[in-house]
VOVEXMAR-972866 format. One record per residue (C-alpha): x, y, z; chain; residue in three letters. Coordinates in steps of 0.001 Angstrom, whole numbers, plus 500000, padded with zeros to 6 digits. Layout:
<drenti u="X" v="Y" w="Z" kette="A" rest="Ala"/>
...
***
This chain:
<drenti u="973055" v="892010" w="896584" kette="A" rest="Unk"/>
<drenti u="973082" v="894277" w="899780" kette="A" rest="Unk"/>
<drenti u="976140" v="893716" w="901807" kette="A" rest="Unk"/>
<drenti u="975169" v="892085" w="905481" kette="A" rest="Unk"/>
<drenti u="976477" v="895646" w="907118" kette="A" rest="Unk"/>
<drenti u="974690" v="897973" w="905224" kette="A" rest="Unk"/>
<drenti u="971141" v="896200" w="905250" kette="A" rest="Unk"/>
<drenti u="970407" v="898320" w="908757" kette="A" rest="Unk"/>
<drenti u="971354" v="901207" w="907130" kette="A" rest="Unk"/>
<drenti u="969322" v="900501" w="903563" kette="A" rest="Unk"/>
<drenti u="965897" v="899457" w="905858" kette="A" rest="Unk"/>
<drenti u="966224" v="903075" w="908054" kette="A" rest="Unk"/>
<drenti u="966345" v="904759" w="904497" kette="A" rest="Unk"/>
<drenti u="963741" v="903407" w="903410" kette="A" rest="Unk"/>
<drenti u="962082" v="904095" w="906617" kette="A" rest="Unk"/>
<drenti u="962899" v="907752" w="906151" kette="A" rest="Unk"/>
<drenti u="961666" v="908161" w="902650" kette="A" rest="Unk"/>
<drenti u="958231" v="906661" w="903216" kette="A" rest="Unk"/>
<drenti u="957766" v="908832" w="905936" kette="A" rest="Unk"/>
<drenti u="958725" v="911744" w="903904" kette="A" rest="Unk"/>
<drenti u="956644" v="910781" w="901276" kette="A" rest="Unk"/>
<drenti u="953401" v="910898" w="903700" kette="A" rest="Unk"/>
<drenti u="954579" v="914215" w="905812" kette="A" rest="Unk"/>
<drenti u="956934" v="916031" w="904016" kette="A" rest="Unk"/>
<drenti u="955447" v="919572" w="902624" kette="A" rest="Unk"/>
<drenti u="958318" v="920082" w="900236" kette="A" rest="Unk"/>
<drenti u="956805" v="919833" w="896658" kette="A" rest="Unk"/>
<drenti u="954974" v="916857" w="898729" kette="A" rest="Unk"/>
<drenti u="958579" v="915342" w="899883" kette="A" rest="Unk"/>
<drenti u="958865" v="914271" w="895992" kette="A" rest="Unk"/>
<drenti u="962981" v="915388" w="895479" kette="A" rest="Unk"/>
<drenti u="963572" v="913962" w="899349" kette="A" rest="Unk"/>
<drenti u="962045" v="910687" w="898584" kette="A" rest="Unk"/>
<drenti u="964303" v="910482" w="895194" kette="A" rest="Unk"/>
<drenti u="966784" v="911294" w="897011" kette="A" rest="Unk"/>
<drenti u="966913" v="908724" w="899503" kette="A" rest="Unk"/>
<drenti u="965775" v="905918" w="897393" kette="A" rest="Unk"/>
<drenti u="968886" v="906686" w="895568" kette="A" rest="Unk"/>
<drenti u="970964" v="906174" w="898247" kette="A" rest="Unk"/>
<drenti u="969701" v="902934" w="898492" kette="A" rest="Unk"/>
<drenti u="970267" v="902547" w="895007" kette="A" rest="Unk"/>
<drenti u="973967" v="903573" w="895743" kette="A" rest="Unk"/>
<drenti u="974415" v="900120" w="897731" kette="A" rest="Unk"/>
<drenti u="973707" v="898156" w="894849" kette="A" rest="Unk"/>
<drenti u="977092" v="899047" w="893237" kette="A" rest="Unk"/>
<drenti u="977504" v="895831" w="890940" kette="A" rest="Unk"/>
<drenti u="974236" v="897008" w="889179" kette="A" rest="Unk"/>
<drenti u="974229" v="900574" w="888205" kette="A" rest="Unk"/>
<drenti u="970983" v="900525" w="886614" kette="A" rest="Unk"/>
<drenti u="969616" v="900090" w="890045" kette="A" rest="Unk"/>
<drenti u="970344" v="904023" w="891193" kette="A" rest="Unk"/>
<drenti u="967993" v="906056" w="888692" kette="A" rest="Unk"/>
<drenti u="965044" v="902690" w="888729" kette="A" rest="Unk"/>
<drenti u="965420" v="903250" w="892480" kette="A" rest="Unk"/>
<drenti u="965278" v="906774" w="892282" kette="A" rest="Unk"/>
<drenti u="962165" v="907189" w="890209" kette="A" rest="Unk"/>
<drenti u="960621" v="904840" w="892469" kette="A" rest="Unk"/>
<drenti u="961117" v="907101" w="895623" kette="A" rest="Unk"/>
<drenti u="959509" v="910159" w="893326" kette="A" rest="Unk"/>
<drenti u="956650" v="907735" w="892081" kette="A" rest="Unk"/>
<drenti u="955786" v="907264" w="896201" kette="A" rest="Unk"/>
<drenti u="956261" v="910515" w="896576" kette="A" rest="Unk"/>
<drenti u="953554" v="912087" w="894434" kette="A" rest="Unk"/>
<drenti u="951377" v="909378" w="895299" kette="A" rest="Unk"/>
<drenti u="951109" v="910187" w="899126" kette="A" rest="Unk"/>
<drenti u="951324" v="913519" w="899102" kette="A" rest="Unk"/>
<drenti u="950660" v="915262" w="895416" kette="A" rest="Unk"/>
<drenti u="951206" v="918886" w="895480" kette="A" rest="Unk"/>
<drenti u="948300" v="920427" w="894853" kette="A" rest="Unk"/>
<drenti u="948002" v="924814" w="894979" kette="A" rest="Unk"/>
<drenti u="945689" v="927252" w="893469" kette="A" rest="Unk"/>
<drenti u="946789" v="930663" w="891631" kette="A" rest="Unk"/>
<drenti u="947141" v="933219" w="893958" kette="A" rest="Unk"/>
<drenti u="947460" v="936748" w="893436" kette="A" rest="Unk"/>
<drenti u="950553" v="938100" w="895768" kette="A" rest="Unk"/>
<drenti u="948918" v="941774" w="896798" kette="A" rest="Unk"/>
<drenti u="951647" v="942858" w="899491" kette="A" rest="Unk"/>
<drenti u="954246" v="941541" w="897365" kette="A" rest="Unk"/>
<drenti u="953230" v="943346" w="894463" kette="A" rest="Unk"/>
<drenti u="952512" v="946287" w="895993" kette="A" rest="Unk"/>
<drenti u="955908" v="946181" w="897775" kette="A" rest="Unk"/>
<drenti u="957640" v="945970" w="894300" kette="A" rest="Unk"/>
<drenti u="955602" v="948642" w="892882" kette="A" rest="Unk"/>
<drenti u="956824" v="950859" w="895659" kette="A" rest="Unk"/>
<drenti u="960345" v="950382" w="895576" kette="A" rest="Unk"/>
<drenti u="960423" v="951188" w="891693" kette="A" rest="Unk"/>
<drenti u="960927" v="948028" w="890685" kette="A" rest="Unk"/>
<drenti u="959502" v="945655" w="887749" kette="A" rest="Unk"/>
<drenti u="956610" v="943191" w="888432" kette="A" rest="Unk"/>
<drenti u="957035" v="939953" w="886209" kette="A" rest="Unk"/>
<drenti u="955481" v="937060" w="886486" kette="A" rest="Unk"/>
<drenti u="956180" v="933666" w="884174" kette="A" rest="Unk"/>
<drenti u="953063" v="931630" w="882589" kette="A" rest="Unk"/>
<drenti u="952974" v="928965" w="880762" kette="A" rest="Unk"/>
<drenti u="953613" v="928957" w="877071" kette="A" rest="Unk"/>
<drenti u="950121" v="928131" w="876144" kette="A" rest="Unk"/>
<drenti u="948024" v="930175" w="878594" kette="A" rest="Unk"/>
<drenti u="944877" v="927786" w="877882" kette="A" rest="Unk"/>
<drenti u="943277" v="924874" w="879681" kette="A" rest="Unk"/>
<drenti u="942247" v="921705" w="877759" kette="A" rest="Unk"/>
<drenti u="938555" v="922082" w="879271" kette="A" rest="Unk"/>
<drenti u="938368" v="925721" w="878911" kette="A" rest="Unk"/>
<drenti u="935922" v="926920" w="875769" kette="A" rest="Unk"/>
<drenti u="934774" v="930111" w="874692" kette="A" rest="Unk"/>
<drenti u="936634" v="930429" w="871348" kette="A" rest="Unk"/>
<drenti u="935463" v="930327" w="867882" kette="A" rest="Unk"/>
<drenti u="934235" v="926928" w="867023" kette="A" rest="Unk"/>
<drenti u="935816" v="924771" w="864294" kette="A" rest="Unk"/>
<drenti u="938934" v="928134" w="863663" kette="A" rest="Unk"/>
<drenti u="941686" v="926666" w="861901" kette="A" rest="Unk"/>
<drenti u="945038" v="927469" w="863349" kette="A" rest="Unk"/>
<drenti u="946491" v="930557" w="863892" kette="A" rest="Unk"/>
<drenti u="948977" v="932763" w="865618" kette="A" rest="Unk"/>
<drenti u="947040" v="932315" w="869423" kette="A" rest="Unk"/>
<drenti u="945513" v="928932" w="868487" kette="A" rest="Unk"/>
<drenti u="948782" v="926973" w="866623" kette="A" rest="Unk"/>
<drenti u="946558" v="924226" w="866494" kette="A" rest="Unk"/>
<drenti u="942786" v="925681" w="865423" kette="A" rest="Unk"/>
<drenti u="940040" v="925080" w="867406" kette="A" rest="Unk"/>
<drenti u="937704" v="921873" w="867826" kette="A" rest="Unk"/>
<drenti u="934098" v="921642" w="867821" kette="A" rest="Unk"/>
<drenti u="933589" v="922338" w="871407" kette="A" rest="Unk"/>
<drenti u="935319" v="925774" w="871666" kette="A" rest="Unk"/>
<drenti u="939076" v="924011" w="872670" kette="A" rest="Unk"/>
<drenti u="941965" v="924620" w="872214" kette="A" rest="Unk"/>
<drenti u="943684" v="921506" w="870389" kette="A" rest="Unk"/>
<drenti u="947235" v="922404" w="870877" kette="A" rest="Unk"/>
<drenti u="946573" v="922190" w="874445" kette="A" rest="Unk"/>
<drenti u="944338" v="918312" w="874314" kette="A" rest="Unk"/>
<drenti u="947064" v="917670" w="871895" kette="A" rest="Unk"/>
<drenti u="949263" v="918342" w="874574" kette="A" rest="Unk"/>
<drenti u="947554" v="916780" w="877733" kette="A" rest="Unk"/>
<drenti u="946385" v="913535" w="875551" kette="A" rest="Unk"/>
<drenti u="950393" v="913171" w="875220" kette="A" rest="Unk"/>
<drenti u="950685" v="912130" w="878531" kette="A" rest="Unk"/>
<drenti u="947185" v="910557" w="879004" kette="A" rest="Unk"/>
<drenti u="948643" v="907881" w="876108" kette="A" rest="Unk"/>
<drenti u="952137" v="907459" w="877850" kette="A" rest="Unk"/>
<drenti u="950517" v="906683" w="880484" kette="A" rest="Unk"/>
<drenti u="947899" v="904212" w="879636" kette="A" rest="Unk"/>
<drenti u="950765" v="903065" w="877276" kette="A" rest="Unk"/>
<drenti u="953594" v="902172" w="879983" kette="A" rest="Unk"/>
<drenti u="951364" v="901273" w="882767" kette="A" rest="Unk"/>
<drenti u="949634" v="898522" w="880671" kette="A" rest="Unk"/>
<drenti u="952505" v="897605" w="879726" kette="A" rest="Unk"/>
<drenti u="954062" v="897130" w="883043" kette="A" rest="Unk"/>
<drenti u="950867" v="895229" w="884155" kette="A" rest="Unk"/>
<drenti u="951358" v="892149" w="881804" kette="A" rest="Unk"/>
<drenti u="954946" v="892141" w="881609" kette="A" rest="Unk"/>
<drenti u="955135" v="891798" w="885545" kette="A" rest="Unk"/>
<drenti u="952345" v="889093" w="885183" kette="A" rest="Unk"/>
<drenti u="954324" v="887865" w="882166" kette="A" rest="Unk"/>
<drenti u="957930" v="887764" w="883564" kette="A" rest="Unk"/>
<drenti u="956455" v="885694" w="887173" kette="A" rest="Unk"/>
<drenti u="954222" v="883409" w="884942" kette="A" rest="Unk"/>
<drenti u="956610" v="881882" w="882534" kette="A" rest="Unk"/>
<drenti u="959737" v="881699" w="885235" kette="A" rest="Unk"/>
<drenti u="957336" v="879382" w="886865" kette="A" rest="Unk"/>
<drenti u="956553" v="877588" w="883908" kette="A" rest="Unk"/>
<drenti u="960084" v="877255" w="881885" kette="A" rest="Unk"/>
<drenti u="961984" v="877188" w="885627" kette="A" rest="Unk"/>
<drenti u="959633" v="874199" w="887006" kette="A" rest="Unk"/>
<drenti u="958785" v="872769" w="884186" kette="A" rest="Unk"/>
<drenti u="956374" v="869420" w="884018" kette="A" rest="Unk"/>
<drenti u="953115" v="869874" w="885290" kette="A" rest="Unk"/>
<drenti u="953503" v="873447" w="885951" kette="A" rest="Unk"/>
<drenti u="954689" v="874152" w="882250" kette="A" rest="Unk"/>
<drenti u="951682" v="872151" w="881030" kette="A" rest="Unk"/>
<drenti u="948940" v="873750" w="883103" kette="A" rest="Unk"/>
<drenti u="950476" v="877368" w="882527" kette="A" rest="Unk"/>
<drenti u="950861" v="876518" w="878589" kette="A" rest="Unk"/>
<drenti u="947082" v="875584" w="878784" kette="A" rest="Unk"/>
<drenti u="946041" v="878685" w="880687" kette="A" rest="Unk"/>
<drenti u="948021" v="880987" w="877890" kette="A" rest="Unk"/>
<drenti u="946386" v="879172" w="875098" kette="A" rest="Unk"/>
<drenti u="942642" v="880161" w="876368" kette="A" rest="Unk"/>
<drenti u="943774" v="883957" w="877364" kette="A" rest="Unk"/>
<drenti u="945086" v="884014" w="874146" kette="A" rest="Unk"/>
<drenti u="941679" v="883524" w="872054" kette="A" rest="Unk"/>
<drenti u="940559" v="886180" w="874220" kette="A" rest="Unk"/>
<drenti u="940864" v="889728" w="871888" kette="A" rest="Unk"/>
<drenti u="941794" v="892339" w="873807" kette="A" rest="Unk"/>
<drenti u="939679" v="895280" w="871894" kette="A" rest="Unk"/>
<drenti u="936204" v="893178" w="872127" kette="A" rest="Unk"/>
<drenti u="937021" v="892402" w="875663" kette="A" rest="Unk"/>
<drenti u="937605" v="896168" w="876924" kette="A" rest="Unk"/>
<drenti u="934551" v="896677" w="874665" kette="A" rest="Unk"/>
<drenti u="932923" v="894286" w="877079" kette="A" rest="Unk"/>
<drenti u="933684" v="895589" w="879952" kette="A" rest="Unk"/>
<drenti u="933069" v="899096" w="879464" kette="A" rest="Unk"/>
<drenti u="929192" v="897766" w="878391" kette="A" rest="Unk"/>
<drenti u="928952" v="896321" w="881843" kette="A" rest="Unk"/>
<drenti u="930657" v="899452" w="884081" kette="A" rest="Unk"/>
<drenti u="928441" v="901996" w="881927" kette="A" rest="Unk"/>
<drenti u="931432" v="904872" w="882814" kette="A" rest="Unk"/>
<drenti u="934887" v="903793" w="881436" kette="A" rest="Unk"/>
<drenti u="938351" v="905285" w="883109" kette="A" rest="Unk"/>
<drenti u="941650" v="904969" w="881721" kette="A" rest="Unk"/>
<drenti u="942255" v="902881" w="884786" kette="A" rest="Unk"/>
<drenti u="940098" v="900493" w="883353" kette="A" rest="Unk"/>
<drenti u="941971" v="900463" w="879910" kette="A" rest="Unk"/>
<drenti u="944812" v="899862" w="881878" kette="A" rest="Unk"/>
<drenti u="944343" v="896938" w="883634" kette="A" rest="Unk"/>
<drenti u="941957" v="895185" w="881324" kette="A" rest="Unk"/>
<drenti u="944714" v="895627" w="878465" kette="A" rest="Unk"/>
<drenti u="947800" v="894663" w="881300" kette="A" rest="Unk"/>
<drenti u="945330" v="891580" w="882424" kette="A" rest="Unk"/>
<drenti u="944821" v="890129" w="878533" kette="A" rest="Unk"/>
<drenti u="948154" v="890792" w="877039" kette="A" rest="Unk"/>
<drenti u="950811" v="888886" w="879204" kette="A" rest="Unk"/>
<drenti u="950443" v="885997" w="877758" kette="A" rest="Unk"/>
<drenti u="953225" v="886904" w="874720" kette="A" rest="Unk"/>
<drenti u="955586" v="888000" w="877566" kette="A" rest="Unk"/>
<drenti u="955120" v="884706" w="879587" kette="A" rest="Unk"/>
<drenti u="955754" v="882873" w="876643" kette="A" rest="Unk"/>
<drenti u="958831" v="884638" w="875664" kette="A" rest="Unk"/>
<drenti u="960213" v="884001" w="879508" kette="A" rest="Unk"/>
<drenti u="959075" v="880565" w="879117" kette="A" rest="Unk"/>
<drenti u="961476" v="879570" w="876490" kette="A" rest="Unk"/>
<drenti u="964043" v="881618" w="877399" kette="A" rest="Unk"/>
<drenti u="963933" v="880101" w="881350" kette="A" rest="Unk"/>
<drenti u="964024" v="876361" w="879134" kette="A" rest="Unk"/>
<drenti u="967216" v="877471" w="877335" kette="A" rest="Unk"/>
<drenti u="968657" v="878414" w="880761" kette="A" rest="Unk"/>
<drenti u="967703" v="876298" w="883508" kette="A" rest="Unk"/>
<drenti u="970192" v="873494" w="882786" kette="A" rest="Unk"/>
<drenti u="973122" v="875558" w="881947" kette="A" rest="Unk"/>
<drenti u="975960" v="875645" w="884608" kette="A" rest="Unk"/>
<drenti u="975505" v="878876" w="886854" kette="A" rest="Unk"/>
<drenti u="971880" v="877337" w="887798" kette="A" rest="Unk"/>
<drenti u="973330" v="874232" w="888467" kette="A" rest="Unk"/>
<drenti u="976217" v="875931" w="890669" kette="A" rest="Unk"/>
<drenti u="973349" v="877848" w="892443" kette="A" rest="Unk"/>
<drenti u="971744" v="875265" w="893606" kette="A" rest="Unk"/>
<drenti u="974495" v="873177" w="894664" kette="A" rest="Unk"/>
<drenti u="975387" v="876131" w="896640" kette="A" rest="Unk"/>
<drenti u="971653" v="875761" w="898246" kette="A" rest="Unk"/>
<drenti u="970559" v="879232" w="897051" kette="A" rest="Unk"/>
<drenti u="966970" v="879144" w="897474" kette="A" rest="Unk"/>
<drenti u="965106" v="878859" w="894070" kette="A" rest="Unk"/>
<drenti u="963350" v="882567" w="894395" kette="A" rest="Unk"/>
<drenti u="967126" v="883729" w="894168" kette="A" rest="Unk"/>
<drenti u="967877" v="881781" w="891705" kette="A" rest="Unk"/>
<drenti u="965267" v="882809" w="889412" kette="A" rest="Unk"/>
<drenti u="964715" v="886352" w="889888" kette="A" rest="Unk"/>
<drenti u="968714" v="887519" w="890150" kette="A" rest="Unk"/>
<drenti u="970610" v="884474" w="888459" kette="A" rest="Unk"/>
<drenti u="968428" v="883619" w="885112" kette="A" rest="Unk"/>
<drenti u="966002" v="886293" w="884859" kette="A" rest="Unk"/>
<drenti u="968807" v="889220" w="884171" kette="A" rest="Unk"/>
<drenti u="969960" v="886717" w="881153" kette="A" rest="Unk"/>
<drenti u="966309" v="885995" w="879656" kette="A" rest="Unk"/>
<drenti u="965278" v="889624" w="879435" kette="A" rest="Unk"/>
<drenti u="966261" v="890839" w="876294" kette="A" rest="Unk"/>
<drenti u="963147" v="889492" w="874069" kette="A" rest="Unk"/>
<drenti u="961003" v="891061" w="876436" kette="A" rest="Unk"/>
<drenti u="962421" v="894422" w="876391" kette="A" rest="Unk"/>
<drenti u="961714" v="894444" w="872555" kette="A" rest="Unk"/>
<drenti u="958307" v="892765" w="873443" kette="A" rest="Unk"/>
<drenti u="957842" v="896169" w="875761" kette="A" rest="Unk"/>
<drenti u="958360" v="898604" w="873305" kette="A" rest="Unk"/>
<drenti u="955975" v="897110" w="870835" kette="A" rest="Unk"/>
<drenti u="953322" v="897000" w="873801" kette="A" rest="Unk"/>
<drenti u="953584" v="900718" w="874508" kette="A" rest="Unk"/>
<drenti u="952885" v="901491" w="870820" kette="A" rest="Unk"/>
<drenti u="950290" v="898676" w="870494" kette="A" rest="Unk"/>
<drenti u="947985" v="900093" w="874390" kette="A" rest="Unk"/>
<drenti u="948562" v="903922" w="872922" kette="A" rest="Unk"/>
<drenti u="946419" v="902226" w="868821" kette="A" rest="Unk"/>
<drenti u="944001" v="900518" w="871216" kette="A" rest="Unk"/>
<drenti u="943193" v="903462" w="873542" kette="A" rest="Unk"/>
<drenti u="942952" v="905820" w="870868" kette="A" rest="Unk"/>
<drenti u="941072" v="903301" w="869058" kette="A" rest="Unk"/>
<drenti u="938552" v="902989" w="871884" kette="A" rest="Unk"/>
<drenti u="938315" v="906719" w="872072" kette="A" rest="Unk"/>
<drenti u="937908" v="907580" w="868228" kette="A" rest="Unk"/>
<drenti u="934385" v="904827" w="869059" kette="A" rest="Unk"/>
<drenti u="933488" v="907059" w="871684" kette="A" rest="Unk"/>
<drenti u="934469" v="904284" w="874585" kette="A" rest="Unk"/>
<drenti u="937343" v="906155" w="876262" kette="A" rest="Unk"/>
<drenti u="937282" v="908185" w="879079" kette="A" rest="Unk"/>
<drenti u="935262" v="910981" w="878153" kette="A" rest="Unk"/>
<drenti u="937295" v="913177" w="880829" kette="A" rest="Unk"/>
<drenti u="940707" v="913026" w="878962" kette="A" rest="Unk"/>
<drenti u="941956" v="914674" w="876363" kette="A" rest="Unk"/>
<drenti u="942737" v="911676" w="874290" kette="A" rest="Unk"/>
<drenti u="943876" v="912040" w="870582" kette="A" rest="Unk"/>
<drenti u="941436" v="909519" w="869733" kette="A" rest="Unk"/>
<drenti u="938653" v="912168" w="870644" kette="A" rest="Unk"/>
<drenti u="940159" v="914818" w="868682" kette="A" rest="Unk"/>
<drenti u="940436" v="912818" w="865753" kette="A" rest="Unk"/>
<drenti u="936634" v="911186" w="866029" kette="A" rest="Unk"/>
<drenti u="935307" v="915316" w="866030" kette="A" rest="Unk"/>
<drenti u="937679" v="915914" w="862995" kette="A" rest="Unk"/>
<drenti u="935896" v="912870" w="861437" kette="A" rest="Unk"/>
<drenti u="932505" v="913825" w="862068" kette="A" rest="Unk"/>
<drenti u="932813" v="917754" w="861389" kette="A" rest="Unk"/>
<drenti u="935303" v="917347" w="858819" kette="A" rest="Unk"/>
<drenti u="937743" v="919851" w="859781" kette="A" rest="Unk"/>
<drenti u="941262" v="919115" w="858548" kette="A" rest="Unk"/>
<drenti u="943002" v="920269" w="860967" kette="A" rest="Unk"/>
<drenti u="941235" v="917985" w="863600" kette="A" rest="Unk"/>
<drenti u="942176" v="915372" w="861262" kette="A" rest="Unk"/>
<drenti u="945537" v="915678" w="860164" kette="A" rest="Unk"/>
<drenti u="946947" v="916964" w="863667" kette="A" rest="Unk"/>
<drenti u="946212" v="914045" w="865989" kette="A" rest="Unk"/>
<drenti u="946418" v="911594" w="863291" kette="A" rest="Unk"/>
<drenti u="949964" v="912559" w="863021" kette="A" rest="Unk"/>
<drenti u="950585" v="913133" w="866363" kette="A" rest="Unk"/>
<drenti u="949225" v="908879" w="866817" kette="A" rest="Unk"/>
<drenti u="951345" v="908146" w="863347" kette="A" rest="Unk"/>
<drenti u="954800" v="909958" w="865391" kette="A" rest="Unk"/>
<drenti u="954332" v="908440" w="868663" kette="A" rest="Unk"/>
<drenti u="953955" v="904763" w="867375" kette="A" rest="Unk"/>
<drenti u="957117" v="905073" w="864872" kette="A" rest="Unk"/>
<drenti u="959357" v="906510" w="867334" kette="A" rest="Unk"/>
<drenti u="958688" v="903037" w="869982" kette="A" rest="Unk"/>
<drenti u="958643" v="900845" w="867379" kette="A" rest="Unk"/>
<drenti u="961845" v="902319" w="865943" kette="A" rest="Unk"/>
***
């Protein structure tokens, strides 16, 4: 609900952000972008939530058209410089000074004081693929999960909002998706590409799964549609994209919120599931992995670590 006067000023922000986001050399116009985005958020003062969701949008642009991207460089003159005028050289690493592809340690070690984690059969580090595969879950995790409950959410409005035919031939079309398993289908699909991404998980898990989501919308758009808001909306002639989206939808989303939470838990089992096969991305450190070269070298700690890292992660959402 932007006021009439500010919309000029809300469309030139957003303007100025997406242009930052393509040109802007400061840590790739990331902290600019989230800034002005929320700005725009600001307008939107009878929904708070709106500021930090708008926010985190103007970051997501900006790492996605301009990702900052730089090499380690060794600062000669600088040093030098410092050296000269008696004074201390520091420099600040990271706290595990290892990559998750680099090798070259002692295969199979269990953990000690450098390696907190041990070693896996390939000379890694597993603190560090512990540590990467964290976010490669997340990821797969909230992006699936944003996939089918966007599908979801528009699906079911239509359905429980319209009703009649519409319901009928959308209840149809979620009764065939759902006989459809998820696992054998990404199974399916990775036989035909040959090379599986996480990108692939993604969507093929955020294509199959909206079909609980839609459902969930459906009913809770039948509860609503009648009440006596809607009917004051439309007597006011709001059109019926308004009246969906802002009017019911902010009342029918608690179910799917829950719904959500589950679904992260549920893509982060089926990815690591896929990758404790051998089907994942080979490229990632996935937990999956980790655990699949515990299983077939029988090293405990390759076991035990990303078992409980999987066992964690999936109590905390569903908690």
């Amino acid at each position: 609900k932007v006021l009439p006067a500010k919309r000029h000023a809300v469309i030139g922000l957003l303007a100025v952000g997406l242009l930052a986001a393509l040109f802007s050399p400061i840590l790739g116009g990331t902290i600019f972008v989230g800034a002005i985005f929320g700005l725009i958020g600001l307008t939107y003062k009878s929904r708070p939530i709106v500021i930090p969701a708008v926010a985190l949008l103007g970051i997501l642009l900006g790492t996605i058209f301009h990702p900052v991207s730089q090499e380690y460089v060794v600062y000669v003159d600088v040093q030098s410089a410092l050296e000269e005028a008696g004074e201390p050289v520091e420099s600040l690493f990271p706290m595990v000074p290892y990559s998750f592809r680099g090798t070259g340690f002692n295969p199979l070690e269990g953990p000690t004081r450098e390696h907190l984690f041990g070693i896996d059969q390939s000379t890694r580090d597993v603190g560090v693929r512990v540590l990467f595969g964290t976010r490669i879950s997340l990821t797969i995790g909230f992006i699936a999960v944003a996939i089918y409950v966007t599908l979801g959410i528009i699906i079911g409005a239509s359905a429980g909002f319209y009703g009649g035919k519409v319901d009928l031939i959308v209840q149809r079309v979620i009764e065939v998706v759902m006989c459809i398993p998820s696992f054998f289908l990404i199974l399916t699909v990775i036989a035909l590409v040959g090379k599986p991404s996480i990108f692939m998980i993604m969507a093929t898990i955020g294509l199959v799964r909206w079909t609980g989501v839609a459902r969930l919308i459906r009913g809770e758009f039948l509860r609503l549609r009648n009440q006596d808001f809607v009917t004051a909306a439309q007597a006011l002639g709001f059109p019926t994209s308004r009246i969906i989206f802002q009017h019911v939808l902010p009342n029918a989303l608690g179910p799917v919120l829950v719904s959500a939470a589950f679904g992260v838990a549920s893509a982060i089992l089926l990815e690591s599931s896929l990758a404790f096969l051998g089907l994942g991305d080979l490229s990632a450190p996935s937990w999956g992995q980790t655990l699949q070269e515990g299983y077939s070298s029988g090293a405990w700690h390759l076991i035990l670590i990303p078992g409980f890292t999987i066992f964690f992660t999936v109590l905390l959402l569903n908690l």
